[in-house]
C-alpha positions as CSV (number, residue, x, y, z in Angstrom):
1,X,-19.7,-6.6,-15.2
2,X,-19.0,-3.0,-14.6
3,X,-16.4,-0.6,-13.2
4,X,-18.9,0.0,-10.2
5,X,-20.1,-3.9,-9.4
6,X,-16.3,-5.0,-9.5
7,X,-15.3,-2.9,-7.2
8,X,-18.7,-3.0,-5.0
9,X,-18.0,-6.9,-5.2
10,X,-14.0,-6.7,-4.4
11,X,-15.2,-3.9,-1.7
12,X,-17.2,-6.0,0.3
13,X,-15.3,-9.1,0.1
14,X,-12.4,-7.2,1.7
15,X,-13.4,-4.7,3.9
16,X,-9.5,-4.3,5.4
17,X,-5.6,-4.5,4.6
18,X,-4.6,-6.4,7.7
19,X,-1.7,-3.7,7.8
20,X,-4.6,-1.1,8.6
21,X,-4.9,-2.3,12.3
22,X,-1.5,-0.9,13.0
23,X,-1.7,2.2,10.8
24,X,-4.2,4.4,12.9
25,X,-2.0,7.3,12.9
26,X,-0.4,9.3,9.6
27,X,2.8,8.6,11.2
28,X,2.1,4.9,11.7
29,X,0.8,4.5,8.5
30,X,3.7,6.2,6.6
31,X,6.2,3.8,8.4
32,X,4.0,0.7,8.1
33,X,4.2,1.8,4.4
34,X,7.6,1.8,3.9
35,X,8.5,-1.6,5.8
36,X,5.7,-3.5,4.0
37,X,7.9,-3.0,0.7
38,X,8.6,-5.9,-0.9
39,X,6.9,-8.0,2.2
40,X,4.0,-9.5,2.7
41,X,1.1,-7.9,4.9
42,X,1.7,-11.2,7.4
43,X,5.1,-10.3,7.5
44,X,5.4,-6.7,8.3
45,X,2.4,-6.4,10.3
46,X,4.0,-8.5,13.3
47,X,6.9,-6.2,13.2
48,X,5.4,-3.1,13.1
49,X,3.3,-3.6,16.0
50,X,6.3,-4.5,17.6
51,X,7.7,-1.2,16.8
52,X,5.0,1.2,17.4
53,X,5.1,-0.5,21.0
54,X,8.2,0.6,21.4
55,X,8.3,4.1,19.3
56,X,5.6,5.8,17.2
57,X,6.5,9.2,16.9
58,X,9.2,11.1,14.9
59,X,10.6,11.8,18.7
60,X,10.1,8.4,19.5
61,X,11.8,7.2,17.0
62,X,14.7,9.5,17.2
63,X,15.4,9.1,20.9
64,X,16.2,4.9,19.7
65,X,19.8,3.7,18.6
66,X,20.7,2.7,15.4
67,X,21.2,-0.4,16.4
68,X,17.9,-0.7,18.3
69,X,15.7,0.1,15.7
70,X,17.6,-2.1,13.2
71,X,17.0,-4.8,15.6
72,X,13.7,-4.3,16.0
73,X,12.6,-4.1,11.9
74,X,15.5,-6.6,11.0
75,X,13.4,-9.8,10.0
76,X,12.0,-7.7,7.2
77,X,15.1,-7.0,5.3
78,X,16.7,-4.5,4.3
79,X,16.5,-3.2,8.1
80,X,19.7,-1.0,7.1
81,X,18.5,0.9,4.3
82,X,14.8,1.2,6.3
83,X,16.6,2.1,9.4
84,X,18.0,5.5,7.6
85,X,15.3,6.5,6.4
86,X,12.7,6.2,8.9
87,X,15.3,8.3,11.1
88,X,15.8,10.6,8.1
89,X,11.8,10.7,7.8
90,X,11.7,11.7,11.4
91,X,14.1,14.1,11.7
92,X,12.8,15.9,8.3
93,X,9.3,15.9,10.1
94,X,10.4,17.4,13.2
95,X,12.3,20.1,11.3
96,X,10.0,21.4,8.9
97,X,6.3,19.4,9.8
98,X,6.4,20.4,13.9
99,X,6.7,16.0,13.9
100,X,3.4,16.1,11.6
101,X,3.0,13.8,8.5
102,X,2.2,15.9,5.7
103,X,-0.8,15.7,4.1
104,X,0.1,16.7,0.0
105,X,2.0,14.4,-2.4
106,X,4.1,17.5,-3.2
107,X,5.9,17.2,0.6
108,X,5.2,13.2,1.0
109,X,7.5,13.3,-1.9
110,X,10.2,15.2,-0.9
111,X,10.7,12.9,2.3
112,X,13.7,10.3,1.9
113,X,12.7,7.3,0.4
114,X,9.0,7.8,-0.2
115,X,7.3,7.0,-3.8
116,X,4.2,8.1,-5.7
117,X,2.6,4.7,-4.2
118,X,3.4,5.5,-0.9
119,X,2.4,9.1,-0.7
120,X,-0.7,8.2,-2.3
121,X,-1.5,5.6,0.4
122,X,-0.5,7.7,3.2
123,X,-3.0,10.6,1.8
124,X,-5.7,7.8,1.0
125,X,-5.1,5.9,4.4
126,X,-4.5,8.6,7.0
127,X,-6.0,11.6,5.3
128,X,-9.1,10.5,3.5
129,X,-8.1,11.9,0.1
130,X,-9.2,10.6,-2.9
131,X,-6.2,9.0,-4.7
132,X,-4.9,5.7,-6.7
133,X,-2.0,3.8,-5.2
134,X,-0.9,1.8,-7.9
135,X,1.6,-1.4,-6.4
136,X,2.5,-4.6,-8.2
137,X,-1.2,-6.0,-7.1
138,X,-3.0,-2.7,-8.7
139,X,-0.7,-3.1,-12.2
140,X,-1.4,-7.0,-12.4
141,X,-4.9,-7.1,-11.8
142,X,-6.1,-3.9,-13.9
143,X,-4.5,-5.0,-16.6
144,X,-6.1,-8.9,-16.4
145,X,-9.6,-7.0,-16.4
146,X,-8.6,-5.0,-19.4
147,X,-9.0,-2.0,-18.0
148,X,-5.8,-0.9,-18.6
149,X,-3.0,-1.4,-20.5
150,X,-0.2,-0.1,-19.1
151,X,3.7,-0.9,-17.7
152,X,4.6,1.6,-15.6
153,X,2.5,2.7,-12.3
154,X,2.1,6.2,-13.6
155,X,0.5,4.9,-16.2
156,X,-1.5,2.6,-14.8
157,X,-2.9,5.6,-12.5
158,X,-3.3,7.9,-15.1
159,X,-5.5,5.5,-17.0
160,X,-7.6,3.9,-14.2
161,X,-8.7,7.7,-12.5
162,X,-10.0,8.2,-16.2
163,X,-12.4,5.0,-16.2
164,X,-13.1,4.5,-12.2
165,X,-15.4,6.3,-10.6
166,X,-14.0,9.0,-8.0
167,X,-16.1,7.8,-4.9
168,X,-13.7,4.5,-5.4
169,X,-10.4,6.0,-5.8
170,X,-9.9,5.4,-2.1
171,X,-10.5,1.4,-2.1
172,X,-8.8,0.4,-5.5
173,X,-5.4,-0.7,-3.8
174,X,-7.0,-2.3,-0.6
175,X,-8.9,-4.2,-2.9
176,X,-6.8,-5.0,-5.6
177,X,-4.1,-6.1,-2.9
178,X,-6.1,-8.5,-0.8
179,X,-7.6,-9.9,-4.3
180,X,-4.0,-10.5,-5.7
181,X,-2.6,-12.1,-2.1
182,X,-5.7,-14.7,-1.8
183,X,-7.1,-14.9,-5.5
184,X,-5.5,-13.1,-8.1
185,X,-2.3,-14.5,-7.8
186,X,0.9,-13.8,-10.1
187,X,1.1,-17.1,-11.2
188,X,-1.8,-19.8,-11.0
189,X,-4.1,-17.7,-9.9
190,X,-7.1,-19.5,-8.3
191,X,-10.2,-18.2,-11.5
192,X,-12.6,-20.8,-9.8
193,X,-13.0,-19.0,-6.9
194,X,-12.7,-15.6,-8.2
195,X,-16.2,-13.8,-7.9
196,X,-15.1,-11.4,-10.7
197,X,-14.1,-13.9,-12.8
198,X,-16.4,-12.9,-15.5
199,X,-14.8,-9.7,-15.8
200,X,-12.0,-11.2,-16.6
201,X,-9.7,-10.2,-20.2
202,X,-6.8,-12.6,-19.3
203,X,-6.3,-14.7,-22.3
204,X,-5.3,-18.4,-21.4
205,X,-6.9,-18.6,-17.5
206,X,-8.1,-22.0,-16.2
207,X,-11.1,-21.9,-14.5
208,X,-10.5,-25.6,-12.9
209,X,-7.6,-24.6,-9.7
């Protein structure tokens, strides 16, 4: 099975992240981003459509406490460190983006707190540009196809917009992340019901759970 009917497969199987139905503006997305690090999709998405009720603007954001908006992203963890820098964020977009999200990785990089993986999905997500976010789903599930084999994201990335096909660039982490919450699991995953099974280069995988 190739490149293309993996993905085609994975891509219809999974038309959504469930995170997606929150993150319809760049802003949204970028924020929605940032919380849903190191949570799961079930987790953050009940808290961030809490708080884009409530503020989901740079201004909007702003014109909340501290205290409020830690309040309000605080069964996520780390509602401290996320507090600053979505305030930080804000405040940098108001200052030098007229409140826009920018739409380069050059810029979504020099914003406080945001990654490679982030910018990527904000320019994917919210701008339509063709680019590879590589998260711990991405790495893990690349490299049990034997596509890659790589340890850090940058590599991973590298490697995988040398072998897939540009028109998928776009849906390799919505994929790859629903496959590795339901399927491709870090431990145990479940081969039997794994439509890409065949594909498969992991050495030692039990078909049988």
């Amino acid at each position: 099975m190739n490149v293309n009917k993996v993905i085609h497969i994975l891509d219809r199987r999974y038309p959504e992240l469930p995170l997606h139905r929150v993150a319809t503006t760049p802003f949204r997305t970028l924020v929605a981003t940032l919380l849903s690090q190191r949570s799961r999709d079930d987790q953050t998405l009940p808290i961030a459509k809490q708080l884009f009720e409530v503020a989901d603007t740079p201004q909007a954001i702003l014109a909340l406490s501290s205290q409020r908006l830690q309040k309000l992203i605080r069964p996520l963890g780390k509602y401290r460190q996320n507090t600053k820098r979505i305030r930080m964020i804000s405040k940098r977009l108001l200052q030098e983006y007229d409140g826009k999200v920018p739409d380069t990785t050059e810029a979504l990089l020099s914003l406080p707190g945001v990654g490679r993986k982030t910018a990527n999905i904000v320019l994917e997500h919210a701008f339509g540009q063709p680019t590879i976010a590589v998260d711990i789903h991405v790495q893990r599930i690349s490299n049990r196809l034997g596509w890659v084999k790589t340890k850090r994201p940058e590599e991973t990335e590298e490697a995988l917009m040398k072998i897939v096909p540009k028109r998928w660039w776009r849906s390799i982490n919505r994929v790859f992340v629903r496959h590795g919450q339901i399927i491709c699991t870090p431990q145990s995953p479940f081969c039997s019901k794994c439509p890409i099974f065949a594909s498969c280069k992991r050495v030692g995988v039990s078909r049988f759970r």
